[in-house]
C-alpha positions in Angstrom: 3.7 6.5 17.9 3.5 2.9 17.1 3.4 1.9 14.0 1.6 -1.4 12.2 3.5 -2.7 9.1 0.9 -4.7 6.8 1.9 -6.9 3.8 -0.3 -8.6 1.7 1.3 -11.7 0.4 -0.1 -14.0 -2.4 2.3 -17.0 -4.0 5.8 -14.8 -2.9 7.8 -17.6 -1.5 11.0 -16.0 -3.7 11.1 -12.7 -2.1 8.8 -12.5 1.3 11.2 -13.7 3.7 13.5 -10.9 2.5 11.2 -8.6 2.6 10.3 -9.2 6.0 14.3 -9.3 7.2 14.0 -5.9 5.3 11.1 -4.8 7.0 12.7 -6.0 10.8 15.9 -4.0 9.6 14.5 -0.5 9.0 15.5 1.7 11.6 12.0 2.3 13.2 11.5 1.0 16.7 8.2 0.8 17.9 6.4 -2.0 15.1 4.4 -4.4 15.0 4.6 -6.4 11.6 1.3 -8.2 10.1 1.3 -10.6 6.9 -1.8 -11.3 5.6 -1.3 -14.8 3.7 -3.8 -14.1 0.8 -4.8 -17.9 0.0 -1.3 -19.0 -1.3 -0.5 -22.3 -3.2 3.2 -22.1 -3.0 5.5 -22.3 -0.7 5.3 -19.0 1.4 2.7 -20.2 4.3 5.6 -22.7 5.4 8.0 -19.8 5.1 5.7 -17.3 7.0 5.1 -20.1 9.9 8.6 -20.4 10.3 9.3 -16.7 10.8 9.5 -15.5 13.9 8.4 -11.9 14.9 5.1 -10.9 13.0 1.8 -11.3 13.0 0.1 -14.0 10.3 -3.3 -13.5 9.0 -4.6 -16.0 6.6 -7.4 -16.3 4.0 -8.1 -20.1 3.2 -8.2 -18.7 -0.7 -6.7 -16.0 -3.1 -9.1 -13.2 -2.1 -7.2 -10.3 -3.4 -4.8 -7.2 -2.4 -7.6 -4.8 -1.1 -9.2 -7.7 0.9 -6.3 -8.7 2.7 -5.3 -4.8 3.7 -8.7 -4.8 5.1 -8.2 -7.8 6.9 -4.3 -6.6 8.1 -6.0 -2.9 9.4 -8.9 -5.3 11.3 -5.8 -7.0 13.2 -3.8 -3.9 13.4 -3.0 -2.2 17.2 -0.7 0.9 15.5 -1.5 4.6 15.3 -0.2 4.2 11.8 -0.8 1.8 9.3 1.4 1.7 6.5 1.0 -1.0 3.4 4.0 -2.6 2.4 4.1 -4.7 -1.1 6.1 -7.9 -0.7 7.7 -8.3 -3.9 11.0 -5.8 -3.0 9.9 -3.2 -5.3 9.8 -0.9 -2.4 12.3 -0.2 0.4 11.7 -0.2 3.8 14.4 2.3 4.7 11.9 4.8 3.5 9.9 4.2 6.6 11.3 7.4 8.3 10.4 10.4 5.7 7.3 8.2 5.4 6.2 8.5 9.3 8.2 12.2 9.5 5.0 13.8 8.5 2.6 12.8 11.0 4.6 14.2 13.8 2.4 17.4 12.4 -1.1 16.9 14.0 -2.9 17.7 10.6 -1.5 15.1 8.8 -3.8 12.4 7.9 -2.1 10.1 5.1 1.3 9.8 3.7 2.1 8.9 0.0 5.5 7.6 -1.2 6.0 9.0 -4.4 8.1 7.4 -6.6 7.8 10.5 -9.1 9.5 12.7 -6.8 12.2 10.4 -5.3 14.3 7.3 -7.4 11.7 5.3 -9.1 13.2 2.8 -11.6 9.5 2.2 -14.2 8.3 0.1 -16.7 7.5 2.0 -19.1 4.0 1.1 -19.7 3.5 1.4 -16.1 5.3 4.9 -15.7 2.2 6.4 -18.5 -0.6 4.9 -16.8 0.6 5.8 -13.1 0.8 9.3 -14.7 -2.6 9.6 -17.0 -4.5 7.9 -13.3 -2.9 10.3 -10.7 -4.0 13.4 -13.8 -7.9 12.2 -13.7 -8.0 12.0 -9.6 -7.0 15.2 -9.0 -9.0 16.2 -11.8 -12.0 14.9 -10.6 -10.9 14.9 -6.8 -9.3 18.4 -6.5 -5.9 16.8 -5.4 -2.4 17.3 -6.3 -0.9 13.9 -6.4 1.8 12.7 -8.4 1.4 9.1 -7.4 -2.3 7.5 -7.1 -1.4 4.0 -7.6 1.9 3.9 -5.1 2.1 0.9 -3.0 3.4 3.2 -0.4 0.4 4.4 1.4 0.8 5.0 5.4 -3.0 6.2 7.4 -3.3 7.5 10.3 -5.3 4.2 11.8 -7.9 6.8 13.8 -9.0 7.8 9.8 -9.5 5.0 8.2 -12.8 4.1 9.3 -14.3 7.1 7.9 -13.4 5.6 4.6 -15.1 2.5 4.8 -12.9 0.5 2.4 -14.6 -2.0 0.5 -12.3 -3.0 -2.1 -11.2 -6.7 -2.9 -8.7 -5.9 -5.2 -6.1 -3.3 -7.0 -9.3 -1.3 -6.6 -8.3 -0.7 -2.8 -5.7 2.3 -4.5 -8.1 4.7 -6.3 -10.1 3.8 -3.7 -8.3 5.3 -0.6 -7.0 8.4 -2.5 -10.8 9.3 -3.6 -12.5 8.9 -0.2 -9.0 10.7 1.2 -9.9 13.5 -0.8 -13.5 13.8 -0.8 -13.5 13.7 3.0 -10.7 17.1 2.2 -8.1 15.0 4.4 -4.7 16.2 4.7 -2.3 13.9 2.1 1.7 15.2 1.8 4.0 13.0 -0.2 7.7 12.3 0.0 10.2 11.2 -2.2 10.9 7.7 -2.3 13.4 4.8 -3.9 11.2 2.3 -6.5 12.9 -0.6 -8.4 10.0 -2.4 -10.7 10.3 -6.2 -10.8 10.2 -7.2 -14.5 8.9 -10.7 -13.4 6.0 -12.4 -11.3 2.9 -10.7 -11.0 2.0 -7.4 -12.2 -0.7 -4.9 -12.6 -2.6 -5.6 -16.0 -4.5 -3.4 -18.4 -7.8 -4.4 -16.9 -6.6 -3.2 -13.5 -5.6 0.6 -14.9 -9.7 0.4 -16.4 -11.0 -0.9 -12.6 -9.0 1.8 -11.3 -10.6 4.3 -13.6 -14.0 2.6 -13.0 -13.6 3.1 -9.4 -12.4 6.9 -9.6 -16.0 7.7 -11.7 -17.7 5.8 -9.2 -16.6 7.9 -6.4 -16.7 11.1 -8.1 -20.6 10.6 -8.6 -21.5 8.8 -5.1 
């Protein structure tokens, strides 16, 4: 099983050549690693041109997170696709319990929970993951704990059945909901979360897209 690593990236020149030492570092062998360069003005293209061993994607301006996953799965040869946030709020020696699941045939898409393993919240953040994972399974039939986790790994031979179409934070609600509608298989497993309290972060006008984008689905 080989397995394709994507990380949007968008003005991270203070933490995404960490990230990807973190990523090379996890103790998975067969990987291919893509970074989508989401139109930055800082200094991470120079950084990512002058790292060896992945993959660089770029859009020529800031198009947003659920653009450049599209464009990283378009450019991806895995059987897995697993979406990997560049800021360090999630670890990459997760990536075993996250790909242990798909060694089941059934499985179709793995969720990192940061409820059921260490996650370290904002406050604000820790009600609104809570109240949006409550209304998708209410409208969706589901039992996740952890809609808007960053840690999302696909089966690649699934996702066109979704037919993404999100540009931005949307993307999340947005895989869960055609996940779910198409009754595919979703198991979650505990993982460690440490929220950055600086840099960018998901606004109040994001949690009501994401609602938006729930109802949407629920009636299409």
């Amino acid at each position: 099983m080989k397995l394709s690593v994507i990380i949007p990236v968008y003005n991270e020149e203070d933490s995404v050549l960490e990230l990807i030492e973190r990523v090379k570092n996890s103790p998975v062998s067969n990987m291919e690693i893509i970074v989508i360069d989401d139109g930055s003005n800082d200094n991470t293209p120079t950084i990512l041109n002058s790292t060896s061993g992945i993959k660089i994607c770029t859009h020529k301006s800031n198009t947003g997170k659920g653009a450049a996953i599209r464009t990283g799965i378009s450019c991806a040869r895995g059987d897995v696709i697993l979406i990997q946030d560049a800021d360090l709020e999630y670890d990459p020696s997760d990536y075993p319990f996250l790909l242990s699941p798909f060694y089941r045939p059934t499985v179709d898409a793995v969720y990192g929970s940061r409820f059921k393993g260490r996650g370290n919240f904002l406050i604000h953040s820790q009600f609104a993951n809570i109240f949006l994972s409550i209304l998708t399974n209410a409208l969706f039939g589901g039992r996740i704990t952890d809609m808007e986790t960053g840690y999302k790994v696909l089966k690649k031979s699934i996702i066109p059945r979704l037919k993404l179409t999100a540009k931005r934070f949307d993307i999340e609600p947005e895989i869960t909901s055609k996940l779910l509608r198409l009754r595919c298989k979703i198991v979650e497993v505990p993982i460690k979360y440490r929220a950055r309290t600086k840099g960018k972060k998901i606004s109040w006008k994001d949690g009501i897209a994401a609602i938006w984008t729930l109802l949407k689905y629920y009636v299409s």
